[in-house]
PyMOL Python script that loads the backbone (N, CA, C, O; Angstrom):
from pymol import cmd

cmd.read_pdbstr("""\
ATOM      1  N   UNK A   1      16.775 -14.733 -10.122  1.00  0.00           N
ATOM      2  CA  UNK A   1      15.619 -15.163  -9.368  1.00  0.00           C
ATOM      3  C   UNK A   1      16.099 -15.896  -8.126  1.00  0.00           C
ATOM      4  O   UNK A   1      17.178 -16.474  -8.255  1.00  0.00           O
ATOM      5  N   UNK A   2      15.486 -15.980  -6.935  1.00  0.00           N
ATOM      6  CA  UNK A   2      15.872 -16.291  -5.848  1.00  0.00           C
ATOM      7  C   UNK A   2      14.801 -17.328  -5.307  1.00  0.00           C
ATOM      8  O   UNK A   2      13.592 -17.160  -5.468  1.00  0.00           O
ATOM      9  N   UNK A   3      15.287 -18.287  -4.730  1.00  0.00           N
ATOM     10  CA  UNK A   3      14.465 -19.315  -3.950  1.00  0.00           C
ATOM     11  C   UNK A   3      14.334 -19.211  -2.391  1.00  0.00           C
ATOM     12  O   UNK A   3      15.216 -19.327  -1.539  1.00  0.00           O
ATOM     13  N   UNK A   4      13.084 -18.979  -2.258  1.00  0.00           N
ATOM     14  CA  UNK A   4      12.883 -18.962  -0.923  1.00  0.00           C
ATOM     15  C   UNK A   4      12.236 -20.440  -0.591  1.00  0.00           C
ATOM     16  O   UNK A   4      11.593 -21.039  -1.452  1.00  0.00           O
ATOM     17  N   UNK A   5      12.438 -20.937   0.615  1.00  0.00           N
ATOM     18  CA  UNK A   5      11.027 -22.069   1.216  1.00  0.00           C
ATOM     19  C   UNK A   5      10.840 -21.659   2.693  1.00  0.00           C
ATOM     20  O   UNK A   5      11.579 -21.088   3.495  1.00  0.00           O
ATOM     21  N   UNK A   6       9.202 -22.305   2.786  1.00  0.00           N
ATOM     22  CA  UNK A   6       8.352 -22.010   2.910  1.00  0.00           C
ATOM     23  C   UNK A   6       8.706 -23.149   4.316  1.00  0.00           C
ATOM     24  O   UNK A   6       9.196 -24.276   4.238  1.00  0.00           O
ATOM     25  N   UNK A   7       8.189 -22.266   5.775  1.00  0.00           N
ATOM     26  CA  UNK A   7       8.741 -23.086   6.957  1.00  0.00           C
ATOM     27  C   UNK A   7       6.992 -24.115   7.581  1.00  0.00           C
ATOM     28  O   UNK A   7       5.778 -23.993   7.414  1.00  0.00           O
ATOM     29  N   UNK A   8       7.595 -24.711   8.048  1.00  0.00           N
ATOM     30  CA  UNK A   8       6.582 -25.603   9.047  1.00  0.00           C
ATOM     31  C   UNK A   8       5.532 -25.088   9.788  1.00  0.00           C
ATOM     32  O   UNK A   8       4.728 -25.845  10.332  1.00  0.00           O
ATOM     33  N   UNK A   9       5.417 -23.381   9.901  1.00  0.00           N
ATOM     34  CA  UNK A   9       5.058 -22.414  10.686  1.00  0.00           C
ATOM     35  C   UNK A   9       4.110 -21.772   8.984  1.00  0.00           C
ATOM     36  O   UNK A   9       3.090 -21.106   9.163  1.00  0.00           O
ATOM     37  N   UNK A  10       4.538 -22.035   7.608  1.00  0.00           N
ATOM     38  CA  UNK A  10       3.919 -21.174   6.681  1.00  0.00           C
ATOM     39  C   UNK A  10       4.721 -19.689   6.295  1.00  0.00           C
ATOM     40  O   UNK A  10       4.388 -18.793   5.520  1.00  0.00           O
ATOM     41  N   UNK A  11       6.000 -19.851   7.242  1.00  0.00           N
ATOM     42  CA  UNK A  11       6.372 -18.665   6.847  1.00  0.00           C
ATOM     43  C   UNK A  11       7.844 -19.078   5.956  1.00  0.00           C
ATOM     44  O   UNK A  11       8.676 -19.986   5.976  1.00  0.00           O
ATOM     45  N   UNK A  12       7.497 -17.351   4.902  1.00  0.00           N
ATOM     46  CA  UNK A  12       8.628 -17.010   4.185  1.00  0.00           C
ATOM     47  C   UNK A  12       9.919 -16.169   4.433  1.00  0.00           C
ATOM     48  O   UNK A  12       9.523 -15.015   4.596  1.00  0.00           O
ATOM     49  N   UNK A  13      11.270 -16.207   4.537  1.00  0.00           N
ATOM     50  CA  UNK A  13      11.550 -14.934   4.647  1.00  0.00           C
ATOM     51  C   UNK A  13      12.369 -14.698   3.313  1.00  0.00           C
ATOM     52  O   UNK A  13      12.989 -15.432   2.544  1.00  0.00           O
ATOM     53  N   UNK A  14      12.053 -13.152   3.394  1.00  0.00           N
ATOM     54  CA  UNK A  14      12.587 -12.337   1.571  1.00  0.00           C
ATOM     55  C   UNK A  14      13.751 -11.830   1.856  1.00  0.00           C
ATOM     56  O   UNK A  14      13.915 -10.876   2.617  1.00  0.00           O
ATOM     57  N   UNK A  15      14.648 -12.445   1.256  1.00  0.00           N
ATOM     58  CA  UNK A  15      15.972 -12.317   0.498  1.00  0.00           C
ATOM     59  C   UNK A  15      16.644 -10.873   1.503  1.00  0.00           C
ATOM     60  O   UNK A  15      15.694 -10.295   2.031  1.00  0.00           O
ATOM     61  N   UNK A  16      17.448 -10.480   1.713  1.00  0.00           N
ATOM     62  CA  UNK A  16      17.451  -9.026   2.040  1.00  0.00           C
ATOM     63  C   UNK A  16      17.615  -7.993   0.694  1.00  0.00           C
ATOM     64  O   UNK A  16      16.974  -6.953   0.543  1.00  0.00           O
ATOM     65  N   UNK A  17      18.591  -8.516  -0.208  1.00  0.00           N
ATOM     66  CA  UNK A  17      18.670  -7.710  -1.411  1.00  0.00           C
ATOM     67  C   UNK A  17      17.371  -7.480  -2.170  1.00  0.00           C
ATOM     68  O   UNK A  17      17.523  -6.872  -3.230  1.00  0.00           O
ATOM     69  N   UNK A  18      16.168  -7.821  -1.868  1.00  0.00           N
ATOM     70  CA  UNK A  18      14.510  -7.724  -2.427  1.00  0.00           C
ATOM     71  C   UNK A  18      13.964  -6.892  -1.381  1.00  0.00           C
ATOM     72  O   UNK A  18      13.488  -5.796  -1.676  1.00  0.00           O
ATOM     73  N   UNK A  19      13.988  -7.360  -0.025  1.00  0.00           N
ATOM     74  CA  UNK A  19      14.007  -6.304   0.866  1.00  0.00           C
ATOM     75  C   UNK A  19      14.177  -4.744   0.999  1.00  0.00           C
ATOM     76  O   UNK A  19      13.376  -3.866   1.321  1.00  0.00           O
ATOM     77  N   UNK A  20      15.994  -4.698   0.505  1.00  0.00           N
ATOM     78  CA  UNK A  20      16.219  -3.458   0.433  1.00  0.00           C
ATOM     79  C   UNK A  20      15.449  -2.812  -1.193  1.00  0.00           C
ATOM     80  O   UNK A  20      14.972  -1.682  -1.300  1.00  0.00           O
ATOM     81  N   UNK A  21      15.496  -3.803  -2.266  1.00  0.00           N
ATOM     82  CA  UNK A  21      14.726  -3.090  -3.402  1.00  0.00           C
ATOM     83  C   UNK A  21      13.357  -2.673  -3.417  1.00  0.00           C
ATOM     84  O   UNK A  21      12.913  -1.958  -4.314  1.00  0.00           O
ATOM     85  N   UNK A  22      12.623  -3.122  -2.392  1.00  0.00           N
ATOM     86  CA  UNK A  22      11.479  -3.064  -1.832  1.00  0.00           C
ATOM     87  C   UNK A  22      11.232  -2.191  -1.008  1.00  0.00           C
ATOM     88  O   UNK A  22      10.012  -2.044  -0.929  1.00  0.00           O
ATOM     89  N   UNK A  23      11.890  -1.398  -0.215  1.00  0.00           N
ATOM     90  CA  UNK A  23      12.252  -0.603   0.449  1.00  0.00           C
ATOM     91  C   UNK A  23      11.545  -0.865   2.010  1.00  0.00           C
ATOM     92  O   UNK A  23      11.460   0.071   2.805  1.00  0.00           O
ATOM     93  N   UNK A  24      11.097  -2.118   2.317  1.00  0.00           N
ATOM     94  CA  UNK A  24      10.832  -2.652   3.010  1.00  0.00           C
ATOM     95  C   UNK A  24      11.675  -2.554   4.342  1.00  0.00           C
ATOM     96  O   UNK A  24      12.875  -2.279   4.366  1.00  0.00           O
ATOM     97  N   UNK A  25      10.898  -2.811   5.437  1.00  0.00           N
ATOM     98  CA  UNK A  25      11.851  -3.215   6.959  1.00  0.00           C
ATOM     99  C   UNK A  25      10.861  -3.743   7.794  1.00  0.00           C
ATOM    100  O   UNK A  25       9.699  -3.449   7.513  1.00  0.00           O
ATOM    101  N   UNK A  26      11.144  -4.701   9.086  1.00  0.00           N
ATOM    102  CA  UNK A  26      10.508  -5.299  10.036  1.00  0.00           C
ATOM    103  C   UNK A  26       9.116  -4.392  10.382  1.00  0.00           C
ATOM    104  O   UNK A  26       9.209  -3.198  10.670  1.00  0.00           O
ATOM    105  N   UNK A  27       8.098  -4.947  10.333  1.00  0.00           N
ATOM    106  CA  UNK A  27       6.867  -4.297  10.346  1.00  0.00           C
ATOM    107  C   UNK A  27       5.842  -3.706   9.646  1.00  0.00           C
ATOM    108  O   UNK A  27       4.771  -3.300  10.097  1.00  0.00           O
ATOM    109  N   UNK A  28       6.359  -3.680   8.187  1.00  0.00           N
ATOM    110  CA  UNK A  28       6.378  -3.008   7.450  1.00  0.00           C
ATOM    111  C   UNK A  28       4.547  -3.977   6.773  1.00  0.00           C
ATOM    112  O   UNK A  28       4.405  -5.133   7.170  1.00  0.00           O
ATOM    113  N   UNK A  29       3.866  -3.618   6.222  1.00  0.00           N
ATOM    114  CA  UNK A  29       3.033  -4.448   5.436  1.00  0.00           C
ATOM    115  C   UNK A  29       3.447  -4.890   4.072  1.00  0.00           C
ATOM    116  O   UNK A  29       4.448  -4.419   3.532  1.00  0.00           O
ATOM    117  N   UNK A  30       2.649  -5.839   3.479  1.00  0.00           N
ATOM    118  CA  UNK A  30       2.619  -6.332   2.346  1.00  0.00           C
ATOM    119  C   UNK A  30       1.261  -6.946   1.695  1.00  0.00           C
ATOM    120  O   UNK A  30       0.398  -7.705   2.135  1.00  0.00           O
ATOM    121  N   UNK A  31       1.458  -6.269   0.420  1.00  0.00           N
ATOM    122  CA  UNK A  31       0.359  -6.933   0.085  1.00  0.00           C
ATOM    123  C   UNK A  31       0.444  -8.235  -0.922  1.00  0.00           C
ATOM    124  O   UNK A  31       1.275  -8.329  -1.825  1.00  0.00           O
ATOM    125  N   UNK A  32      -0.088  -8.759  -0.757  1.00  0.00           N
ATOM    126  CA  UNK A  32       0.063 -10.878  -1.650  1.00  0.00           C
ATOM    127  C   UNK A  32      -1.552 -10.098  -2.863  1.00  0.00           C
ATOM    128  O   UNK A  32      -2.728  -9.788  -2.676  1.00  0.00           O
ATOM    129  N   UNK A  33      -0.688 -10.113  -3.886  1.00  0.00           N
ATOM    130  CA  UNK A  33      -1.641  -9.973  -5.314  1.00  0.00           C
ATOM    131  C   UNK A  33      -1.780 -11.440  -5.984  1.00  0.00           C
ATOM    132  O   UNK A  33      -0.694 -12.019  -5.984  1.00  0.00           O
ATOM    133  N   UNK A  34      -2.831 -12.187  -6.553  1.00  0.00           N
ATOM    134  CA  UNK A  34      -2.530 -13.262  -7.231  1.00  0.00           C
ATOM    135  C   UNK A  34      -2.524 -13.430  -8.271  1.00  0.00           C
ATOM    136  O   UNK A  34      -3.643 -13.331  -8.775  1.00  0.00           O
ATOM    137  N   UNK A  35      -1.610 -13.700  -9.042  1.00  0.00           N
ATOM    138  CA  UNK A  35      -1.854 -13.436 -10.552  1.00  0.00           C
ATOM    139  C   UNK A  35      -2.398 -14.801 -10.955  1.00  0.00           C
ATOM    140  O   UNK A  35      -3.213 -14.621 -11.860  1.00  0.00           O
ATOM    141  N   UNK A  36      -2.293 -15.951 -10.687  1.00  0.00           N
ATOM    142  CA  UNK A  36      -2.557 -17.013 -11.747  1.00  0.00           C
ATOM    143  C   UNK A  36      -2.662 -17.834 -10.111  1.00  0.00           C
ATOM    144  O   UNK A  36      -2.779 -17.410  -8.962  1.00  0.00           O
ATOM    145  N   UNK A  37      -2.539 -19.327 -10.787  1.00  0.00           N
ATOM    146  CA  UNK A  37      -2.734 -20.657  -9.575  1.00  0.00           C
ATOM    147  C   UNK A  37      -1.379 -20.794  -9.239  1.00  0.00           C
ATOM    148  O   UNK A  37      -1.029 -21.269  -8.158  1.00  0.00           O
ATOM    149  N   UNK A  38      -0.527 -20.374 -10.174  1.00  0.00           N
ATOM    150  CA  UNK A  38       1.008 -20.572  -9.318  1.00  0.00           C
ATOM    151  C   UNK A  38       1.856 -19.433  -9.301  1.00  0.00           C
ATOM    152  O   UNK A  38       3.065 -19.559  -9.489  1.00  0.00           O
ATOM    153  N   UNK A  39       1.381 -18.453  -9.113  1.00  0.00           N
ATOM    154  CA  UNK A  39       1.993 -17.047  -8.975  1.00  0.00           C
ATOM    155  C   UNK A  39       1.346 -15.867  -8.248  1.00  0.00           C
ATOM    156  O   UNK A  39       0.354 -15.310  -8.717  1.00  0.00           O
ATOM    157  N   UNK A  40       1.929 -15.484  -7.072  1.00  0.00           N
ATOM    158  CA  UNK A  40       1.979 -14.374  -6.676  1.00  0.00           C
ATOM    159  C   UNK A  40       2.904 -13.286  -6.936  1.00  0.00           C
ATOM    160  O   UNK A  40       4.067 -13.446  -7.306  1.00  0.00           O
ATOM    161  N   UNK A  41       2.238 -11.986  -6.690  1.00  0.00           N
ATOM    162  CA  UNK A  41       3.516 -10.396  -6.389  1.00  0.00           C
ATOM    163  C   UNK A  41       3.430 -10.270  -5.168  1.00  0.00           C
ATOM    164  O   UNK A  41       2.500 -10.882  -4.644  1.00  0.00           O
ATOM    165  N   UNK A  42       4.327  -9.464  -4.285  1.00  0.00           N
ATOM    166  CA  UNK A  42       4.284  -9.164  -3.037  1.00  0.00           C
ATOM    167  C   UNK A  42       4.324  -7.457  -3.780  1.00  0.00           C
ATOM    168  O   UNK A  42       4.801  -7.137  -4.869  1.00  0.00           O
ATOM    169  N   UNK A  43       3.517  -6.410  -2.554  1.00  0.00           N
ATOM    170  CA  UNK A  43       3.683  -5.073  -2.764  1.00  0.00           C
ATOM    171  C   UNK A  43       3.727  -4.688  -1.905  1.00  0.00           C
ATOM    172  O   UNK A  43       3.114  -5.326  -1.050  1.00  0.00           O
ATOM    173  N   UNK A  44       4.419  -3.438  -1.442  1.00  0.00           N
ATOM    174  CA  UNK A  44       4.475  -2.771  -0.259  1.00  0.00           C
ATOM    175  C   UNK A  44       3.229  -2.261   0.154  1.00  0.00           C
ATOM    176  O   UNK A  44       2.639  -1.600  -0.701  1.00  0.00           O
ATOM    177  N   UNK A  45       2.710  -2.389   1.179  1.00  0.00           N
ATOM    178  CA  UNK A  45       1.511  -1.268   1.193  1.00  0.00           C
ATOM    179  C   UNK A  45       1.492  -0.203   1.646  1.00  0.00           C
ATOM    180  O   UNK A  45       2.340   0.004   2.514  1.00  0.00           O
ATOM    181  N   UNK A  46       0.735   0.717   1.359  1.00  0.00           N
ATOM    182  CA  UNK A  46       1.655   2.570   1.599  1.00  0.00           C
ATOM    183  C   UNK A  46       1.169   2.929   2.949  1.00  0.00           C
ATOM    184  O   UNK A  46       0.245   2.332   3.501  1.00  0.00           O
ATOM    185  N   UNK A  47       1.844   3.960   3.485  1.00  0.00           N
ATOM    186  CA  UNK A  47       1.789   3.921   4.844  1.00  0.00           C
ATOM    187  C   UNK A  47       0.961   5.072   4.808  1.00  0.00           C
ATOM    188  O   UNK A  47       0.453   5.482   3.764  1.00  0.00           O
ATOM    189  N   UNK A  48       0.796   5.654   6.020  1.00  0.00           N
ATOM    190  CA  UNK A  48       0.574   7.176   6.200  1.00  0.00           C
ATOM    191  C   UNK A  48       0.917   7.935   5.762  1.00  0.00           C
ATOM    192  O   UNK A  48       0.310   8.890   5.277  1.00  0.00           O
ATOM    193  N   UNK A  49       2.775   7.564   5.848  1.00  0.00           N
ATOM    194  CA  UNK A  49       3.306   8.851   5.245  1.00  0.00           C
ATOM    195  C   UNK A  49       3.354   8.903   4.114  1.00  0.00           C
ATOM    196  O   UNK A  49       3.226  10.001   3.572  1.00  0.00           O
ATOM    197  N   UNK A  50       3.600   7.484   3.185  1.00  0.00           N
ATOM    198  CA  UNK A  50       3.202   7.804   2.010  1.00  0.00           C
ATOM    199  C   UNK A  50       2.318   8.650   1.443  1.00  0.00           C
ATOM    200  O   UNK A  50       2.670   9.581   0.718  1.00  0.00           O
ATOM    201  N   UNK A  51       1.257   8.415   1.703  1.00  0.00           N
ATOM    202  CA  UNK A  51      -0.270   8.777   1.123  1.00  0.00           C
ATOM    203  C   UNK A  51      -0.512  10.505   1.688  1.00  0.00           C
ATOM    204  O   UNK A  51      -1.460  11.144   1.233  1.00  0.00           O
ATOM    205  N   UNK A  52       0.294  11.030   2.540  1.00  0.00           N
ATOM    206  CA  UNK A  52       0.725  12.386   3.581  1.00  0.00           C
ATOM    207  C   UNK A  52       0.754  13.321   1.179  1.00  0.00           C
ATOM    208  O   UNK A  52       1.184  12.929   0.094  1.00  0.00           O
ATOM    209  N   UNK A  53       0.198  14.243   1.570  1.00  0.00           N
ATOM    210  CA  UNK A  53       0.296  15.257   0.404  1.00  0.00           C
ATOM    211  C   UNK A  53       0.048  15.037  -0.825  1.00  0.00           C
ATOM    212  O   UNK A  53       0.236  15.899  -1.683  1.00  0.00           O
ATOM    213  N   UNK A  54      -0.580  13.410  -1.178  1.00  0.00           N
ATOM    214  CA  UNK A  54      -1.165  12.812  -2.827  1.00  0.00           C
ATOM    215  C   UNK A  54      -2.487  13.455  -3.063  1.00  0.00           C
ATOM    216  O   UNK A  54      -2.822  13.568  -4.242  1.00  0.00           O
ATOM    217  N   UNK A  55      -3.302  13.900  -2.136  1.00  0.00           N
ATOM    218  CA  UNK A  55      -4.646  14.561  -2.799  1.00  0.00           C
ATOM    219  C   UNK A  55      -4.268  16.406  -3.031  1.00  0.00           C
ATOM    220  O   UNK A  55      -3.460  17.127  -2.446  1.00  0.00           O
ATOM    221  N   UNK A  56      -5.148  16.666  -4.021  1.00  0.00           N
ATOM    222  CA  UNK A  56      -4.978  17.884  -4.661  1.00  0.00           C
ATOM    223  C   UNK A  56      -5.288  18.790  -3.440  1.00  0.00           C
ATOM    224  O   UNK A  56      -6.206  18.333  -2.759  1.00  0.00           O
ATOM    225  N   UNK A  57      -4.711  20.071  -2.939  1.00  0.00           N
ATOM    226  CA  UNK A  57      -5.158  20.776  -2.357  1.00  0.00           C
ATOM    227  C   UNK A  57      -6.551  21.933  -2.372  1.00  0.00           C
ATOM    228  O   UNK A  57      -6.780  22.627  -3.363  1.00  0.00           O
ATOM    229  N   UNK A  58      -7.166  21.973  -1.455  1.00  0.00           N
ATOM    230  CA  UNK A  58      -8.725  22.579  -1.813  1.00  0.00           C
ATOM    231  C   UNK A  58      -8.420  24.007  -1.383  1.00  0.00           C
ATOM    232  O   UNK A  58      -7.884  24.236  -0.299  1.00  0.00           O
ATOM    233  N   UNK A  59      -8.899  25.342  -2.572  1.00  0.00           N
ATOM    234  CA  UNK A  59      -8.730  26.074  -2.754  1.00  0.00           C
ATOM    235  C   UNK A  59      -9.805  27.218  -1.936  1.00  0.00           C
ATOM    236  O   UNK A  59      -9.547  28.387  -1.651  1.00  0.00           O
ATOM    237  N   UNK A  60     -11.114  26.428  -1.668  1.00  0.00           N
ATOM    238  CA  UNK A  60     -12.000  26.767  -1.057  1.00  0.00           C
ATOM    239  C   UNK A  60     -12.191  26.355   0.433  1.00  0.00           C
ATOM    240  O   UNK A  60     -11.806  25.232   0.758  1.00  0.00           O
ATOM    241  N   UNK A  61     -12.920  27.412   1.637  1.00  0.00           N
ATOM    242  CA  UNK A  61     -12.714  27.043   2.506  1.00  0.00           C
ATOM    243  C   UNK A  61     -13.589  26.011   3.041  1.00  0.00           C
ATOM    244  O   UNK A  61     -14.540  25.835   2.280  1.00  0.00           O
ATOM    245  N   UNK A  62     -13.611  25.456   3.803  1.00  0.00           N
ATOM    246  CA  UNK A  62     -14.607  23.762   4.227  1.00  0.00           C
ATOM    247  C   UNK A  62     -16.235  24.458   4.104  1.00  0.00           C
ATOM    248  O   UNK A  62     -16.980  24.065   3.207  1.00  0.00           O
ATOM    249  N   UNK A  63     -16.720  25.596   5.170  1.00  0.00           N
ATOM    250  CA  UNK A  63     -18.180  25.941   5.055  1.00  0.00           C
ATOM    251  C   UNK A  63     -18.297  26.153   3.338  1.00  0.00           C
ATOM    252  O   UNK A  63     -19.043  25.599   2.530  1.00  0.00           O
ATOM    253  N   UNK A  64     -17.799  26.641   3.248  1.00  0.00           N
ATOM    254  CA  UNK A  64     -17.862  27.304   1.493  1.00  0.00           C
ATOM    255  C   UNK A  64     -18.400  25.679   0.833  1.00  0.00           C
ATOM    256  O   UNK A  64     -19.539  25.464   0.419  1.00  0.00           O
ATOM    257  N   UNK A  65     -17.333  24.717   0.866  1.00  0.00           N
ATOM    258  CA  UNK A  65     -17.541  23.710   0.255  1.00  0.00           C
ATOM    259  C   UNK A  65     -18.636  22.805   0.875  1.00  0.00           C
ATOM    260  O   UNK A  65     -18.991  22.152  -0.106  1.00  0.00           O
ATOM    261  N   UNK A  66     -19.220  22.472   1.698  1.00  0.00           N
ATOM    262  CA  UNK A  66     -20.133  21.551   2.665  1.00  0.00           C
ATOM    263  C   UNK A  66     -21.890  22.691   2.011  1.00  0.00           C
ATOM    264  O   UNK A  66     -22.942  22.119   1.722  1.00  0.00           O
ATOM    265  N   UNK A  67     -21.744  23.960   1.954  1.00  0.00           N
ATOM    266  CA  UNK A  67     -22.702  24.454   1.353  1.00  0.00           C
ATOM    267  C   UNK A  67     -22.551  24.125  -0.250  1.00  0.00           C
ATOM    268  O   UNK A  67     -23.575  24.016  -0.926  1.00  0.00           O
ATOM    269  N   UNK A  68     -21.543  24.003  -0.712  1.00  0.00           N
ATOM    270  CA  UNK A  68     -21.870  23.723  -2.076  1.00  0.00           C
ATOM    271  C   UNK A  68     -22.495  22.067  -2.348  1.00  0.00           C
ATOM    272  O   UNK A  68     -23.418  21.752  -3.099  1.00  0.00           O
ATOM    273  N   UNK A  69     -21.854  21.378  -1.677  1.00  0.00           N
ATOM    274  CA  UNK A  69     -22.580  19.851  -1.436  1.00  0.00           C
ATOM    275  C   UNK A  69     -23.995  19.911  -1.047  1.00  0.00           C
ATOM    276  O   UNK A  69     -24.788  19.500  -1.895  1.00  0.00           O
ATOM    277  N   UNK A  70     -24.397  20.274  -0.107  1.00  0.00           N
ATOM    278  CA  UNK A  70     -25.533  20.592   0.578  1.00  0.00           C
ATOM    279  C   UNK A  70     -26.630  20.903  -0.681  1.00  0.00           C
ATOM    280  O   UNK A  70     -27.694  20.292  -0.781  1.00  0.00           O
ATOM    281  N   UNK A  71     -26.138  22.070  -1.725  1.00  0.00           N
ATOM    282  CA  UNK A  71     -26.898  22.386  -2.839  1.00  0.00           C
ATOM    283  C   UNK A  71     -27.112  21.730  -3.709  1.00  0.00           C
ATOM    284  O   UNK A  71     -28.095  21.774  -4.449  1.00  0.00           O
ATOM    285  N   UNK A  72     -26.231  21.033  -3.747  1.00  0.00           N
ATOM    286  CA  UNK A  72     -26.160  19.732  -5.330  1.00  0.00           C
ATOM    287  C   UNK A  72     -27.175  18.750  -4.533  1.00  0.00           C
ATOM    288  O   UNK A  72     -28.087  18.383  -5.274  1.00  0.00           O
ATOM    289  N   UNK A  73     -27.241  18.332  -3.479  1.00  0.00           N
ATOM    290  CA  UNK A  73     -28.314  17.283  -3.120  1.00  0.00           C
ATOM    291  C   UNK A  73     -29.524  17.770  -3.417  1.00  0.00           C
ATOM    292  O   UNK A  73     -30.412  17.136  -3.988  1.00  0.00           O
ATOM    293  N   UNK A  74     -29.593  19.000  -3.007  1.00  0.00           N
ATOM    294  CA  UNK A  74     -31.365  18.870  -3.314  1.00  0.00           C
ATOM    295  C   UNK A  74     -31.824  19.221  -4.490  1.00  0.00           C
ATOM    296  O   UNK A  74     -33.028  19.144  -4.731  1.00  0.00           O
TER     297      UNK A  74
END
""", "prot")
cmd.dss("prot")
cmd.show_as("cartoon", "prot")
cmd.util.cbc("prot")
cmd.orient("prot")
């Protein structure tokens, strides 16, 4: 476990060896989860490219599908 403190400004900086396990770099986001009154997680938050090819691909073409929506409403 590693000790960080906390500057005059509020800021932290993370370890580099958490960094690199994090796969983190300058710019990068994070997200602060809170688990309890004296504990946080830090998480990466996913980028573009992450999230680039996670939904299922649609087999049908867009008019095809926007008419099938269209039908279920009314």
């Amino acid at each position: 476990m590693k000790a960080i403190t906390l500057s005059s400004k509020n800021q932290v900086v993370i370890p580099s060896s958490v960094r690199k396990k994090l796969g983190v770099k300058s710019g990068d986001k994070l997200i602060v989860v809170r688990l309890s009154d004296k504990e946080v997680v830090l998480k990466k938050a996913p980028s573009y490219g992450d999230l680039v090819g996670t939904l299922p691909s649609q087999k049908q073409d867009a008019v095809h599908r926007i008419r099938e929506q269209r039908s279920n409403w009314q």
